[in-house]
N, C-alpha and C positions, 0 to 999 in steps of 0.2 A: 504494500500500500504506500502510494508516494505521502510525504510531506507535506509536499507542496498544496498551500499556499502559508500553511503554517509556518515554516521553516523559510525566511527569506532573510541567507547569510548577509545581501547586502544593506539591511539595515543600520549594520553599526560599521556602514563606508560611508554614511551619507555627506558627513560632514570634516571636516578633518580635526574639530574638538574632539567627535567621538572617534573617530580611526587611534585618535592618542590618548584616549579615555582607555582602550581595550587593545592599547598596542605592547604585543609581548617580550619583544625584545626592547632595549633601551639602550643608544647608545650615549655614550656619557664621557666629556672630555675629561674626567678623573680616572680615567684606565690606558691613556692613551702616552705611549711613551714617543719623543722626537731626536731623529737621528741629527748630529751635529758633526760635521768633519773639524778639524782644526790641524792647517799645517802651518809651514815657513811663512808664507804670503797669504791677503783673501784674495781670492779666485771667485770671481760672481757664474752662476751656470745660468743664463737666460733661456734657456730651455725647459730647465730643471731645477727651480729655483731653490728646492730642498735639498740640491746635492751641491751647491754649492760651498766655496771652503773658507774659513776663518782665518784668521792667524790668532794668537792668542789674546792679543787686543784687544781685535773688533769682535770678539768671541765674548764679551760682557755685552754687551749691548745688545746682542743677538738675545743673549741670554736670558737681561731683564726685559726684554720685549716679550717674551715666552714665557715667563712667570706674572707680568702685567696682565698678560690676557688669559692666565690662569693655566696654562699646559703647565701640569706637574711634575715632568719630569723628561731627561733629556737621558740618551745616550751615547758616549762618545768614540770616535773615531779618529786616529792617529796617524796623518801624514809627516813621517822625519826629515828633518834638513840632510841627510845621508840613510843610508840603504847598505847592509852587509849581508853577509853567507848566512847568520848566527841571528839575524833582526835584533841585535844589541838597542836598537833605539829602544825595543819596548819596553824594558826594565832599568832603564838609564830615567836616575834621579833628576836630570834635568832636562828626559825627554818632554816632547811636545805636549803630550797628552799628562804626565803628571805636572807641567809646568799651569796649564789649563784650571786642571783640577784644584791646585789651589788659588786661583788667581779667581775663578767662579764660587769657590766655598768663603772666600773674603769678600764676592762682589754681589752674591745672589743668594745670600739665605734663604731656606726653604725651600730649594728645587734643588730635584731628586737627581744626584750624581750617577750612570749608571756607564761601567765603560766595558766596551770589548777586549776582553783578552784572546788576541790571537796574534801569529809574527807575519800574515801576508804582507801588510803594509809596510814590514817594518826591513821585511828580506831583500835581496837585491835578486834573488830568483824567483820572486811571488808567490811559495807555497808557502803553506800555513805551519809548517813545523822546520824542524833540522833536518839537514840531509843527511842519507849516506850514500854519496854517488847517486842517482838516481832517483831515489825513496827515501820519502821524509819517513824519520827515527823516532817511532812513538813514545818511546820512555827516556831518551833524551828530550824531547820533542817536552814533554810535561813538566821534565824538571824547570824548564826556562818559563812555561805558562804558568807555576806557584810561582816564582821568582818577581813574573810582571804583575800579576795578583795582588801580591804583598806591595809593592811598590803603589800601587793605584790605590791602595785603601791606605797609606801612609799619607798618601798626599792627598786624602779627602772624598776618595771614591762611597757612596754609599753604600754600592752593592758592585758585584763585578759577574760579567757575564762572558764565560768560554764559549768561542764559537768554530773552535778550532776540527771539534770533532775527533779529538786521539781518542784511543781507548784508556779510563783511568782517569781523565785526567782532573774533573770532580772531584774524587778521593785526594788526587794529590795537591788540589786549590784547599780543598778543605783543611785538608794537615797541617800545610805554611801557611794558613790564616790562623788557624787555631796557636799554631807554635808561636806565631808573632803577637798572639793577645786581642786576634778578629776572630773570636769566637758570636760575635754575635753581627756578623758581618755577612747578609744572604748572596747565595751564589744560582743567578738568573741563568739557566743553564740551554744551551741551545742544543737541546736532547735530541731529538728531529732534524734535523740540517742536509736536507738533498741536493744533489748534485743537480743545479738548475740552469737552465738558461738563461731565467729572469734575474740574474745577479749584475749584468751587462753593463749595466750604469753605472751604479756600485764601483764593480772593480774602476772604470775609467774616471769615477772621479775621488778614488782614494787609492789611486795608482796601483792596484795590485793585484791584477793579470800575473798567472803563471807565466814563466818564460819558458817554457815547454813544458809539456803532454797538459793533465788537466786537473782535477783533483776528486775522481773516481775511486779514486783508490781508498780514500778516508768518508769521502762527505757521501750520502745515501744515494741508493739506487732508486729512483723515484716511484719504481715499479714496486714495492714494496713498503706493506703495511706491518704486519708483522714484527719484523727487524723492527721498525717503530720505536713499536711497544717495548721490543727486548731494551733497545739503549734508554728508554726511557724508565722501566724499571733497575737496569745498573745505577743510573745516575740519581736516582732517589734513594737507591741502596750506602750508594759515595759519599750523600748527603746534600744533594741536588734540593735549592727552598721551592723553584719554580723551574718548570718544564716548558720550552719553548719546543712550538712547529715554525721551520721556515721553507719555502716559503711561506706562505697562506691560503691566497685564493685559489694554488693546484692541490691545497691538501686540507684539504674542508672534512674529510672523511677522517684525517687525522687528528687535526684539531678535536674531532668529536669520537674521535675513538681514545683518545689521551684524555679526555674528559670522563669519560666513561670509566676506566679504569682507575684512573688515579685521583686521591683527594687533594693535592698538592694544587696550588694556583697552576692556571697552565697561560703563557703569553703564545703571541701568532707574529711573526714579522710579515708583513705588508711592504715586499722588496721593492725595490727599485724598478723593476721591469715592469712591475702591475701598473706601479704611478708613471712611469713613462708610455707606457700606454694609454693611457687615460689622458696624460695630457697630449701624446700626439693626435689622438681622436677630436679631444677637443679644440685642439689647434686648428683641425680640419674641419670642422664644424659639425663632427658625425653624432655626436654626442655631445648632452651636457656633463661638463666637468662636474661642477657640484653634487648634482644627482647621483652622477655612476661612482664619486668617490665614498659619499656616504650610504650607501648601496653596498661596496663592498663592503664598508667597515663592517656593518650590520650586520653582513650576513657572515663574515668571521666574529662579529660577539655571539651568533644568534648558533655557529656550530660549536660555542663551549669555551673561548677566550675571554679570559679575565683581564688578561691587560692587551695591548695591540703596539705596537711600533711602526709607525706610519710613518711617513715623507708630510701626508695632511694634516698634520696634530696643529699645526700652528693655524692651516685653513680654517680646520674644527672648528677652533676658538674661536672665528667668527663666525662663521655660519650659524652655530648654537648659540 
C-alpha cells in the first residue's frame, strides 16, 4: 500500500529555515584545520591562493588574519633555505618551521600549532625518509622523525602530525616525546596516506617531488581498504590520539570505515588536487566554487571526520 499522499519527504525542503531546522550533518568552522607553507621568501600562488608560501615574517599576519576570523587552527609546512641526502633542515633548531613556531606562539595566542613531521621537503632527493641506495630506510628513517618531533614541540608545536608513512614510527614519536617530558603532547597521525595523484600541487608548491621512481613503496595502495584498517589499528596500538585519511574525497569509504571501527577522533585531509580542481572548474565557469567546496567538506564531515584540513578553512570563515 503506497504512502502517498501521506508521506510527502519534501515538506521539510520547502524553505531553507526548515532544510536547517532538520539538517543532519553540520559543518562547523571549529573542526577545520588550515594548511600554511613557510619558507626562505613569500611566494604568492594566484592560482592557488592557499598554497601559496610565507616567509617567516609575513607568516604572523597571515596568521592573525586566521585567528580574526576565527579558523582554529593551522598546520605547518616547511620549505629550507638548503636541501640535503639526510633533510637535516627538519630537526635543525633554527630551521624554518621551528623558527615559525615560535615566532606565531609569541605573535598568535590561541591558534592551534599543528606541524608535519616528515623529510620530503626537507631532502634534496624528495622522499620522505633516509636512503639506502635506492630505498628509503625505515628504522633509520624514524629515528630522525622522533628527532624532528621533539624539536617542533620544543619550539611551540601543539600537536605534531607524521605523514611520512614508515612503519613504527608513532611508537617511536611517542617515546622521544615522552622521554623529553611531551607526555601530554597529541600525535595527529596520518594512519591512511595513499599513494595519490591529487598530491600534484602540494608537492610543486613545497618543492618536494621525488627525484626519481615515486613513493609506492611506503605510502598506500589506493586499491585497498583493509591495509587501512591494519595501519590504523598499529598506530593507535603506538599511541596514535587521532587517525587521519588522506586523501579524502577518493576515500569517503574510509573515512567511514575508520569511523566505524575506531573511537579515536578521526581527521580527513582535503588535498590539494580536490581544491585545485574546484578552483580550475570554477575558473572556467563550470561550477560554483562556493557550492562545490562546501559540498565536499560536508560530505567528508557527513562520512565520519571530526576534524578536516582544507586549503578552504580561511574561505569557510566567511562564507559561514
Amino acid at each position: 500500500m503506497s504512502t502517498f499522499p501521506l508521506t510527502r519527504l519534501r515538506r521539510l525542503r520547502s524553505t531553507g529555515a526548515l532544510r536547517s531546522l532538520v539538517r543532519e550533518t553540520r559543518l562547523g568552522l571549529d573542526s577545520l584545520v588550515y594548511p600554511l607553507f613557510v619558507g626562505p621568501t613569500t611566494q604568492p600562488n594566484e592560482s592557488l591562493p592557499a598554497l601559496g608560501r610565507f616567509s617567516v615574517d609575513d607568516l604572523v599576519a597571515e596568521a592573525e588574519e586566521l585567528r580574526s576570523l576565527g579558523v582554529p587552527a593551522v598546520i605547518l609546512f616547511g620549505i629550507p633555505d638548503e636541501k640535503d641526502e639526510q633533510g637535516s633542515g627538519a630537526w635543525d633548531d633554527d630551521g624554518v618551521v621551528q623558527r615559525a613556531l615560535r615566532t606565531l606562539r609569541a605573535s598568535v595566542p590561541g591558534l592551534v600549532l599543528v606541524t608535519d613531521v616528515c623529510l620530503c621537503e626537507y631532502t634534496s632527493h624528495g622522499h620522505c625518509g633516509v636512503l639506502e641506495g635506492e630505498e628509503v630506510a625505515n628504522d633509520a628513517t624514524i629515528e630522525v622523525l622522533a628527532r624532528t618531533a621533539v624539536s617542533h614541540v620544543e619550539a611551540g608545536a601543539d600537536a605534531v602530525a607524521p605523514s611520512d608513512m614508515m612503519d613504527g614510527r608513532v611508537a617511536a614519536i611517542r617515546g622521544a616525546l615522552d622521554d623529553a617530558g611531551f607526555d601530554a603532547t597529541p600525535i595527529l597521525s596520518y594512519a591512511a596516506k595513499y599513494a595519490s595523484a591529487f598530491y600534484g600541487p602540494f608537492r610543486e608548491a613545497a618543492e618536494s617531488a621525488p627525484a626519481f621512481g615515486d613513493r609506492r613503496g611506503y605510502q598506500m595502495d589506493p586499491a585497498n581498504v583493509r591495509e587501512a584498517l591494519r595501519e590504523c589499528e598499529l598506530d593507535v596500538a603506538e599511541g596514535a590520539d587521532v587517525l587521519m585519511v588522506k586523501p579524502a574525497m577518493p576515500n569517503l569509504d574510509i573515512i567511514r570505515a575508520v569511523r566505524e571501527r575506531f573511537d579515536l577522533p578521526v581527521a580527513a585531509y582535503n588535498v590539494s588536487g580536490e581544491y585545485a580542481m574546484v578552483k580550475a572548474a570554477a575558473a572556467s565557469g563550470w561550477m560554483d566554487e562556493r557550492q562545490a567546496a562546501l559540498e565536499s567538506l560536508t560530505a567528508i564531515k557527513r562520512a565520519g571526520a571530526d576534524v578536516i584540513v582544507t586549503y578552504w578553512a580561511k574561505d569557510v570563515a566567511r562564507w559561514l
